[in-house]
N, C-alpha and C positions, 0 to 999 in steps of 0.2 A: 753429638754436635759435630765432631770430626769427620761421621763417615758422611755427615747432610753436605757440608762444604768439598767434600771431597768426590763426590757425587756431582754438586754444581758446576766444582770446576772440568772433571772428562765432560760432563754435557757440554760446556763451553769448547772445550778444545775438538770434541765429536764434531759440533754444528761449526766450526773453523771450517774444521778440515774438509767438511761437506761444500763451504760454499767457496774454496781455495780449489777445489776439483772440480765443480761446477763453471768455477772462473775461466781453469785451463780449457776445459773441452768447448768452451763457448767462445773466446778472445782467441787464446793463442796455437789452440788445433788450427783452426781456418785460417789463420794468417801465414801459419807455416805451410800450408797447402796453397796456399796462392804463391809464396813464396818460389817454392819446390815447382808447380806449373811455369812459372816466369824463367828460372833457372834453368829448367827441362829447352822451353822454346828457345833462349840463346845457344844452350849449345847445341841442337838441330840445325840454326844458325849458322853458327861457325862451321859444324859437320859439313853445310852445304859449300859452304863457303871455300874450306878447305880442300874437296874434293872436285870443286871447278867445274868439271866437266857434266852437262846433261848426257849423253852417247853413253850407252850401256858396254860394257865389257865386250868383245868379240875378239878371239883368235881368229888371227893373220890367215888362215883355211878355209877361215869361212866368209871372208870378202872378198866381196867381187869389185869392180873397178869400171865406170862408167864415165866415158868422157864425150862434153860437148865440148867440138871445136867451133870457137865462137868468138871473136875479138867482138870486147865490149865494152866500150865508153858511158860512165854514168855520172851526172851529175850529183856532187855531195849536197847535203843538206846545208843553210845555212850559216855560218859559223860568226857573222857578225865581224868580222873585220874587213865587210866592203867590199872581196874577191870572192873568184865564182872560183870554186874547188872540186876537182873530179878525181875520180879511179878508173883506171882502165885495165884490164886482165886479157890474155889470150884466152883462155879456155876455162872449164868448169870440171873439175872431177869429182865424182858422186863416189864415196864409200859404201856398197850393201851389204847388208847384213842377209850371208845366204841361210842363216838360217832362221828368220824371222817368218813368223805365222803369213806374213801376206806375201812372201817373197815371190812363189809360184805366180798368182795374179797380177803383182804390181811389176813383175822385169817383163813380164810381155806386150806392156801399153810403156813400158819406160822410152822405151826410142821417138813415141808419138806424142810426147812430152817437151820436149828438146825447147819449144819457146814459153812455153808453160814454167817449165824450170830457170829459164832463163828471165824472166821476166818477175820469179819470187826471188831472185838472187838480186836482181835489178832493185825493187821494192828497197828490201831489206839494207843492201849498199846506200842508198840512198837516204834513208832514213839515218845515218852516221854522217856527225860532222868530221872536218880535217883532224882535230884532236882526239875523236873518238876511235876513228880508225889503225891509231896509234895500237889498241887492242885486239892484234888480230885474233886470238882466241877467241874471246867474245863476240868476233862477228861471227866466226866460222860456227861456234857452238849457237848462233841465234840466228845461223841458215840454216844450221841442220834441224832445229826447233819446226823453223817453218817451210822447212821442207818437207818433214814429218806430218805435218798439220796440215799439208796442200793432198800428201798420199794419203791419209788418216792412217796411219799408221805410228806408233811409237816408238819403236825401235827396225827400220825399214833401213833407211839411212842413217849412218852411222860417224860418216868424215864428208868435209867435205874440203876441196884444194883451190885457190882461185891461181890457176897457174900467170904467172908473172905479173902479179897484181903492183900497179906504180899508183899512188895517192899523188896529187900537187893539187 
């Protein structure tokens, strides 16, 4: 009679433990993997965040140095306080990346560029209100973006300088 009972109870405490394991791998596996993906994408996040800059890495060697002299007056985007807001800069300086896969191709039509480039610099200035332009990094880094994206290239251009750039 003792060993009947004592029999029922591991059967009992067996099928527990089957359906407490069962429990885990079904509820709380997949919830800590969703988890652990959500955690992962913050801090790629941050990563981005902290690291600021799109423009790839390039020693001082291997940039070259391209300037349009160009006095340019561009109207700001609206900023909702009633006044018309501009930037105006002397010149444009282009940072290359000489040793980028397209650099052979793209510095020998660069010079025939000159309103082309000046005109996605325009673009971009513009699309910034008076308080946005507060961030010059962020514009510079989201010239060089679409500047990139004008040469199709990714790492082509690298800085770019808006020489004596005045906001009011």
């Amino acid at each position: 009679m003792k060993k009947n009972i004592l029999t029922i109870i591991i059967l009992a405490l067996t099928l527990m433990n089957t359906i407490m394991t069962a429990l885990v791998v079904f509820v709380v596996v997949p919830t800590s993997q969703r988890t652990d993906k959500l955690i992962s994408q913050v801090a790629s996040v941050i990563d981005l965040e902290l690291s600021g800059d799109s423009a790839p890495k390039v020693d001082v060697e291997n940039i070259e140095y391209y300037k349009i002299e160009e006095a340019k007056t561009t109207n700001l985007k609206d900023s909702g306080d009633g006044q018309d807001h501009y930037g105006k800069m002397d010149y444009v300086s282009l940072s290359i990346n000489k040793t980028s896969e397209d650099y052979k191709k793209l510095s020998g039509i660069l010079s025939e560029q000159n309103s082309a480039i000046m005109d996605v610099v325009d673009t971009v200035i513009s699309g910034y209100t008076i308080k946005d332009t507060q961030d010059k990094e962020k514009l510079k880094n989201d010239l060089v973006d679409r500047l990139n994206e004008y040469f199709g290239s990714s790492d082509f251009i690298v800085g770019v300088s808006l020489g004596n750039i005045v906001f009011q």
